[in-house]
N, C-alpha and C positions, 0 to 999 in steps of 0.2 A: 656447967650445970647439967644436970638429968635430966633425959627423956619425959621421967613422970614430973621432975620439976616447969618445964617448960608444956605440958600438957594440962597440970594444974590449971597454970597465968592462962591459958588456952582457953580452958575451961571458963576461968572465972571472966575472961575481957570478953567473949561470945558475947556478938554485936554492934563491938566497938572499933573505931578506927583505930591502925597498929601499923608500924615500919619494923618487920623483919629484915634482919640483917644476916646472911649464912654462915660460916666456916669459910666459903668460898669467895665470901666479898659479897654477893648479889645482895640487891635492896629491892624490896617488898614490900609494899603499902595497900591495903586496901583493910576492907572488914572484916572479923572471923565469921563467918558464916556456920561453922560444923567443924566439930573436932570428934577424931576417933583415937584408938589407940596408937598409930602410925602416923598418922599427917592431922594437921591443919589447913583448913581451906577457907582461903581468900576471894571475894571479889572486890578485885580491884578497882581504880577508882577512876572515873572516866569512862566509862561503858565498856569495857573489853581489853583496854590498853594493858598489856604488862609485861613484863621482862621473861620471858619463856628462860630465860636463864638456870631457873632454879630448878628443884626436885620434885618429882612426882605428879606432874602436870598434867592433863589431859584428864579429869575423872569424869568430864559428864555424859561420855557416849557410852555407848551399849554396853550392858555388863561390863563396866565403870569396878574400881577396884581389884578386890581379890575374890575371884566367885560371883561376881556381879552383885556385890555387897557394899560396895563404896557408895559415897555421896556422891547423888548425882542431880539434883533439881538445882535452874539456875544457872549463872554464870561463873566462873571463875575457874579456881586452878589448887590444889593440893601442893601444900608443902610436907618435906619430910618433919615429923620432931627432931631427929637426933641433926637435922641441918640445922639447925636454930644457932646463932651464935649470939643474938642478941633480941631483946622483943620488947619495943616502945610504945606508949598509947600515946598515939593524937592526939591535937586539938583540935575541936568540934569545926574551927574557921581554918584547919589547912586543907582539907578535904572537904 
């Protein structure tokens, strides 16, 4: 699938719970909180717990992103788009 394909689903599931899956294996669970053109950002579920495994992590300190332009309110962690290999919604009672 496309980049814009999977930024779409991004798009359209903002708010909802999801299990991203990578290219690399790693598994992803929590909310979408914000999608940009590059990444989706998760906060995962559990107050803070998550697999640092994955892409693009770290956006919420100082000048966060590119040019101090990325999402930065809150907890969580940015995925890439084009790492996407797969992208699931929840059920409301697994999270």
């Amino acid at each position: 699938m496309s980049v814009q394909h999977y930024h779409n689903l991004c798009q359209r599931y903002r708010g909802r719970a999801v299990e991203i899956r990578t290219h690399r294996g790693d598994v992803h669970r929590g909310i979408i909180k914000h999608v940009d053109r590059q990444r989706v950002y998760l906060e995962p579920f559990g107050g803070g717990q998550r697999n640092l495994g994955g892409f693009g992590f770290g956006f919420y300190g100082p000048g966060g992103g590119y040019g101090g332009y990325g999402y930065r309110p809150g907890f969580g962690y940015g995925l890439a788009l084009g790492a996407i290999g797969t992208l699931a919604l929840l059920p409301f009672f697994f999270w």
